[in-house]
VOPAGU-2260 file (C-alpha; in pm, 1 decimal, decimal comma):
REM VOPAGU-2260
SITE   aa  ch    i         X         Y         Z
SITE  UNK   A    0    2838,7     251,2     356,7
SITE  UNK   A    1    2670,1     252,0      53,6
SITE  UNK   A    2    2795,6     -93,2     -64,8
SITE  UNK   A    3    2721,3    -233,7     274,0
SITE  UNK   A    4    2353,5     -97,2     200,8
SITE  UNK   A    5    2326,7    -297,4    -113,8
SITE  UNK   A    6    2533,2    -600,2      -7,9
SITE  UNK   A    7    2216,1    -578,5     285,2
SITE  UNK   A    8    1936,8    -544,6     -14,2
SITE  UNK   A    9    2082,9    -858,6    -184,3
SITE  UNK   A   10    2048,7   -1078,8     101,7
SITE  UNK   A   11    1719,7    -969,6     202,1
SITE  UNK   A   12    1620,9   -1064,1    -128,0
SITE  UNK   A   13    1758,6   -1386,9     -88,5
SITE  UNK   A   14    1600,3   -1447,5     216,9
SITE  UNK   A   15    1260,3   -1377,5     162,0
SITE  UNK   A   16    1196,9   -1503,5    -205,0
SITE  UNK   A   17    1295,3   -1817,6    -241,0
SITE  UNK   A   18    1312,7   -1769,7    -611,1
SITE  UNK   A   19    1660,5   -1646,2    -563,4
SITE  UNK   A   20    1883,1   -1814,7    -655,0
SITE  UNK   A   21    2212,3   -1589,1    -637,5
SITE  UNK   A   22    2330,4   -1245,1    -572,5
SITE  UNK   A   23    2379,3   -1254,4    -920,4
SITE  UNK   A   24    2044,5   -1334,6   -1039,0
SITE  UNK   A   25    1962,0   -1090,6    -797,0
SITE  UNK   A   26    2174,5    -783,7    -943,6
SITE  UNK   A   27    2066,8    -840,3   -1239,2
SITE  UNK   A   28    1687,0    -979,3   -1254,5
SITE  UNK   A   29    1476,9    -801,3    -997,1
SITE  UNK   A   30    1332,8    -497,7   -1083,1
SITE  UNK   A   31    1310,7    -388,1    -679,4
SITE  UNK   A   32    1657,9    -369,8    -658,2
SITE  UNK   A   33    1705,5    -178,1    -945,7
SITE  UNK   A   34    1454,1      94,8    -838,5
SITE  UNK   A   35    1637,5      85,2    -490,8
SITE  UNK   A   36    1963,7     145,0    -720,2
SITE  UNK   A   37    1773,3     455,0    -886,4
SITE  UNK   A   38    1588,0     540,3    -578,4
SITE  UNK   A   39    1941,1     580,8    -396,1
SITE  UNK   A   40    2082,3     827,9    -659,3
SITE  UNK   A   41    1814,9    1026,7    -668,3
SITE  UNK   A   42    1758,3    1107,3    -366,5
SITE  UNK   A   43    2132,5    1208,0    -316,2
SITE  UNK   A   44    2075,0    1451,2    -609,9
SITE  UNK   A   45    1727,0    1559,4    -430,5
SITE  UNK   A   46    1926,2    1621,8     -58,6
SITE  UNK   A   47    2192,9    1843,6    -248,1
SITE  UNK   A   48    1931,3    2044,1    -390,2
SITE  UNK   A   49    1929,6    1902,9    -760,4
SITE  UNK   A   50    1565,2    1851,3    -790,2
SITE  UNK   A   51    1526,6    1854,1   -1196,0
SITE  UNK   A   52    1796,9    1618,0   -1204,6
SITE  UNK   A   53    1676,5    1386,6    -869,3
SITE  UNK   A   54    1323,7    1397,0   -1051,5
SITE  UNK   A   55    1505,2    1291,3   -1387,4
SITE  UNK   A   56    1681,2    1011,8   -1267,2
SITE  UNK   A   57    1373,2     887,9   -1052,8
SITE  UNK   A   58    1178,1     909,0   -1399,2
SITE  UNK   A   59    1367,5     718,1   -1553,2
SITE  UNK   A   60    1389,6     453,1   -1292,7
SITE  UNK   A   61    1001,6     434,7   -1299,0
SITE  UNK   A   62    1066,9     320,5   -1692,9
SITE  UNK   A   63    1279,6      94,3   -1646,8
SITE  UNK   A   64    1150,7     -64,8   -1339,2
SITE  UNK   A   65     758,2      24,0   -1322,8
SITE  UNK   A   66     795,3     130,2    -999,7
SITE  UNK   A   67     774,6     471,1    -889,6
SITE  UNK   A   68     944,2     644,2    -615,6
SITE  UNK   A   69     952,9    1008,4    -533,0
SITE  UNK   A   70    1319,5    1136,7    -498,3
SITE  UNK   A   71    1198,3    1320,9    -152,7
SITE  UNK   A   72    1083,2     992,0      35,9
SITE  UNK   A   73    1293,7     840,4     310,8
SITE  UNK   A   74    1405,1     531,5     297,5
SITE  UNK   A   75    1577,9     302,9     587,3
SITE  UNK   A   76    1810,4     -47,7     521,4
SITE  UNK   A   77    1696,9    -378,3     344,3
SITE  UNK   A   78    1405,8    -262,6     181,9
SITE  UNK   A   79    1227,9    -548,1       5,1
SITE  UNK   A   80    1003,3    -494,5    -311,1
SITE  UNK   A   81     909,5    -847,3    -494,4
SITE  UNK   A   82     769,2    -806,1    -840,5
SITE  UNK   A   83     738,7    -445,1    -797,9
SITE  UNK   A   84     517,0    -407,7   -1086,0
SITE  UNK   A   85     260,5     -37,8    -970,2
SITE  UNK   A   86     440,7      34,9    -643,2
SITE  UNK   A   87     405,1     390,6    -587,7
SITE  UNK   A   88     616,3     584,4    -266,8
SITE  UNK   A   89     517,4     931,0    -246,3
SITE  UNK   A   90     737,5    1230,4    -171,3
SITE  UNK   A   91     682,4    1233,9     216,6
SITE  UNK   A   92     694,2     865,9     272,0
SITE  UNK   A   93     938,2     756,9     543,0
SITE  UNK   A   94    1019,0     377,5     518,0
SITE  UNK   A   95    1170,8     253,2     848,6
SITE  UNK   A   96    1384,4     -94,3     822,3
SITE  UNK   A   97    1340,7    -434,6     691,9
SITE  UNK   A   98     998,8    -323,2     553,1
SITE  UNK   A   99     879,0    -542,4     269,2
SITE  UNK   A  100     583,1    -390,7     -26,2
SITE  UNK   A  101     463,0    -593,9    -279,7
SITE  UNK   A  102     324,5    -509,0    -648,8
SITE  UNK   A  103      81,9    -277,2    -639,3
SITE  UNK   A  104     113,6     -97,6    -348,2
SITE  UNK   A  105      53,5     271,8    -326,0
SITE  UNK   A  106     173,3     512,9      -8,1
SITE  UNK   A  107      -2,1     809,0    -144,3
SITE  UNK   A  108    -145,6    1101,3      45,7
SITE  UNK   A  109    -478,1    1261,9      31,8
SITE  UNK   A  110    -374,0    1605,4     111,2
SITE  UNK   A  111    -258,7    1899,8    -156,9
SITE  UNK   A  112     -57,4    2060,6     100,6
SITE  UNK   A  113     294,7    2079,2     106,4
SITE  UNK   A  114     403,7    1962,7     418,5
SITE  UNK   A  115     390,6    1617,8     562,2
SITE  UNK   A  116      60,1    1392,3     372,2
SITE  UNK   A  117     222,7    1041,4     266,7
SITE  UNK   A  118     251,7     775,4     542,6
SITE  UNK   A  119     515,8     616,3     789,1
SITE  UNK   A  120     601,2     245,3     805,3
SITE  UNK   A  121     830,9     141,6    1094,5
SITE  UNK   A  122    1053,1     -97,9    1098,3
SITE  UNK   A  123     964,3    -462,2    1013,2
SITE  UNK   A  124     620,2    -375,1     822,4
SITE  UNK   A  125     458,9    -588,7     535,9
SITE  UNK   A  126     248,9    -431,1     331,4
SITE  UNK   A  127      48,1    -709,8      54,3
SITE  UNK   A  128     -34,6    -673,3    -303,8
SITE  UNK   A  129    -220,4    -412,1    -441,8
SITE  UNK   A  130    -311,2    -239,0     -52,6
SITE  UNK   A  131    -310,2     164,3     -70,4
SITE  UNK   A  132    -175,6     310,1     311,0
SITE  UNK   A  133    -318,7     702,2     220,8
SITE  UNK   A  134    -246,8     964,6     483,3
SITE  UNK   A  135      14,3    1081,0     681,6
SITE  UNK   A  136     -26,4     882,9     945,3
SITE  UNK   A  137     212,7     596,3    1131,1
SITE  UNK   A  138     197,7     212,7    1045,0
SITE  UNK   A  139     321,5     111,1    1346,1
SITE  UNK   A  140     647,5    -174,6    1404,2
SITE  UNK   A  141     584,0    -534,1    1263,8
SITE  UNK   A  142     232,8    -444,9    1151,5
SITE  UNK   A  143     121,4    -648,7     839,5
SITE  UNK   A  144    -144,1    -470,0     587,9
SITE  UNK   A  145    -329,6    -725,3     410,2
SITE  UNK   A  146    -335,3    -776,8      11,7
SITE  UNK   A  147    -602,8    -525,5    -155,9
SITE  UNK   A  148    -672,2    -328,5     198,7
SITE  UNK   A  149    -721,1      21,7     185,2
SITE  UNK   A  150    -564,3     200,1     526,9
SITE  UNK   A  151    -658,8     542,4     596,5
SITE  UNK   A  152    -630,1     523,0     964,2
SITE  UNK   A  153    -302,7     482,7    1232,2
SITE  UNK   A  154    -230,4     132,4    1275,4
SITE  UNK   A  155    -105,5      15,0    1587,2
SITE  UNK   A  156     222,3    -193,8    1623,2
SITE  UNK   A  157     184,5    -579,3    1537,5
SITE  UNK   A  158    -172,9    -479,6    1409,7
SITE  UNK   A  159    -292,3    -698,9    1130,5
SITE  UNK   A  160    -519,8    -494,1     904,6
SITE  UNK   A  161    -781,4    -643,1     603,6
SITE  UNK   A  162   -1063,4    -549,5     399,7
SITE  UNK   A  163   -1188,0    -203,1     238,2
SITE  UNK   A  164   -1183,2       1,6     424,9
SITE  UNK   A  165    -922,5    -187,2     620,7
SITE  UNK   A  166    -982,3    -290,9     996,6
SITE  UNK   A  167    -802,4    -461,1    1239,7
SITE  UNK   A  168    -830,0    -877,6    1255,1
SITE  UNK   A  169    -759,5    -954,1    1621,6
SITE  UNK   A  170    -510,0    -825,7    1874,8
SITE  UNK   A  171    -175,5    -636,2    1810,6
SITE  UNK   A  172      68,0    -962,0    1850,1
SITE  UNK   A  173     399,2    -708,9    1881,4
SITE  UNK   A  174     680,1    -682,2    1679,5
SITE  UNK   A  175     738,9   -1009,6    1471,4
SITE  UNK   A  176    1042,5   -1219,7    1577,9
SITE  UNK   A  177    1307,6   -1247,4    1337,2
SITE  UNK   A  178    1289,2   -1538,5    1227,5
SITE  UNK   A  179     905,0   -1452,6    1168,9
SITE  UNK   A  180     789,5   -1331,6     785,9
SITE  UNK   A  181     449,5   -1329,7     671,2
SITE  UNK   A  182     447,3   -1324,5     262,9
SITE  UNK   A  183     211,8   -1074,8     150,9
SITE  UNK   A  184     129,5    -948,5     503,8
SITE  UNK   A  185    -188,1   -1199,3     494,9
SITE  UNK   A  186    -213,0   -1481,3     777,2
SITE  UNK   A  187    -316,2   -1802,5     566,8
SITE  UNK   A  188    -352,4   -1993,1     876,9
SITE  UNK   A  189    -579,5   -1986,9    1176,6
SITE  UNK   A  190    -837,2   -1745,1     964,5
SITE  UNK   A  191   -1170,0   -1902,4     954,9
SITE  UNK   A  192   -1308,9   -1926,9     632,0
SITE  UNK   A  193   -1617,9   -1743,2     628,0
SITE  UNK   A  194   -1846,7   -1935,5     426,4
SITE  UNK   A  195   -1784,2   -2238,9     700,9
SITE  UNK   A  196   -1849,1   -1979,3     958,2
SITE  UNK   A  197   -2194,7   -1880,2     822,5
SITE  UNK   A  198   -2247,7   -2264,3     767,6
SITE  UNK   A  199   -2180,8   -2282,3    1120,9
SITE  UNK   A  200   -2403,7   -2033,0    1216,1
SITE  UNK   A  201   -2730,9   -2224,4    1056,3
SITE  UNK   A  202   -2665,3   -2539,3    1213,8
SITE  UNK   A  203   -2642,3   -2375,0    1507,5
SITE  UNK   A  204   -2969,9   -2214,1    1478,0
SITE  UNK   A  205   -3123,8   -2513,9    1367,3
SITE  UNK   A  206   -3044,7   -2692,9    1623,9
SITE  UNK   A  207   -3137,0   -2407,6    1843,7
SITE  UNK   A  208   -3526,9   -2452,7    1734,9
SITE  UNK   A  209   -3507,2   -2828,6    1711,4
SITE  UNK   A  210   -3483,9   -2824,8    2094,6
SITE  UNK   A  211   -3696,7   -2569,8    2164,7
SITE  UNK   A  212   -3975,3   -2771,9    1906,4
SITE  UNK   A  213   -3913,0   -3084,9    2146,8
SITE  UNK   A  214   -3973,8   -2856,6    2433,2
SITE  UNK   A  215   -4296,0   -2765,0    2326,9
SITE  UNK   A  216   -4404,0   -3100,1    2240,3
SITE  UNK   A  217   -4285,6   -3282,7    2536,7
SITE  UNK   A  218   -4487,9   -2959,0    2715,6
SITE  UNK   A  219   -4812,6   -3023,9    2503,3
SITE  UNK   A  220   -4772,7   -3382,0    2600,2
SITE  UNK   A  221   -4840,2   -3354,6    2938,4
SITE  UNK   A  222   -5130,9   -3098,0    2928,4
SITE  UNK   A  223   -5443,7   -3175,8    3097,3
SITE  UNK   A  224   -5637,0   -3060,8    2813,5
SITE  UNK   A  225   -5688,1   -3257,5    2467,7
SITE  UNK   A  226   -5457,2   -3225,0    2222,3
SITE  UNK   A  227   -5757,5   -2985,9    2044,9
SITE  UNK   A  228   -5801,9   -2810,4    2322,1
SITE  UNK   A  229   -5475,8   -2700,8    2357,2
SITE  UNK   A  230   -5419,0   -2544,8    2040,9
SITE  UNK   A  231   -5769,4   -2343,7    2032,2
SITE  UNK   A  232   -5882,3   -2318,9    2393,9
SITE  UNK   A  233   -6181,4   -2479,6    2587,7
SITE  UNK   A  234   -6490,1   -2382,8    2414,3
């Protein structure tokens, strides 16, 4: 099982970066794989109640790698970190499957209790460089958090979610399809850009008062009283 687990990490490596080049390269240059390596150990020490040690080996997988997860979290099949560089998965994270983070990424919790206060991604979520998901709440299946968002709410399955603090952009679409991936969990096509928009806007307006300026000439042409008149009144 285990070897079918990383086998599964390899190639979902090699699908989604096409950097890869081998299994090899794979095994022995990315940094997300080796904290999944360390991640995996530790948490088998952590389940048989050797915490000092699960923490230990968890440390030292956050030296080696930069990337820092808790011994405690849960974490489903194919798990894809690229780069890696800052991740942070706290202790009551549960990771569902085929869920993709990128560098910089934090699943903290803003609680000091000791039960459940880190998030849950379900299966199929993308979560972009450098966004924090804080709470113990439930990214829902296929949702996609944009790069630099900050989540602090329940997002909805197939929800997009941008900006600080994050909101949604548009309707829940549903689970992707798999052949579907969206690097960094930000759509680069279809979003308007927004200083076109706001150019938009003003040539709207201005044409807006252009017609109602012909309206009111056309309207001032064809009053009975002098053009003076019409301005000031009859005196």
């Amino acid at each position: 099982m285990l070897l079918k687990n990383l086998r599964d990490e390899i190639e979902t490596v090699l699908k989604h970066d096409p950097a890869a080049r081998s299994a090899l390269e794979v095994v022995l240059c990315y940094p997300g794989f080796h904290a999944l390596l360390y991640y995996r150990a530790a948490n088998w020490l952590w389940r048989h109640r050797l915490l000092v040690l699960g923490r230990l080996v968890s440390h030292l997988g956050r030296m080696m790698t930069g990337i820092e997860i808790h011994p405690g979290a849960r974490i489903g099949c194919r798990l894809f970190i690229d780069h890696g560089r800052g991740v942070v998965i706290g202790e009551t994270t549960e990771i569902g499957d085929d869920v993709t983070l990128y560098q910089g990424v934090t699943l903290g919790g803003t609680s000091l209790n000791r039960g459940k206060r880190h998030p849950t991604l379900e299966d199929g979520v993308i979560v972009g460089a450098g966004a924090k998901v804080l709470g113990s709440f439930t990214v829902g299946k296929g949702a996609r958090i944009g790069a630099n968002a900050v989540v602090v709410n329940e997002v909805k399955a197939g929800q997009v979610m941008v900006g600080i603090p994050a909101r949604p952009m548009g309707e829940p679409k549903g689970p992707p399809k798999p052949a579907e991936f969206l690097p960094y969990g930000t759509p680069a096509e279809g979003v308007p850009d927004p200083v076109a928009r706001a150019l938009a806007g003003l040539v709207e307006e201005v044409a807006g008062l252009r017609a109602r300026l012909a309206e009111l000439e056309a309207a001032q042409e064809t009053s009975p009283w002098p053009r003076g008149e019409a301005a000031g009144g009859r005196r």
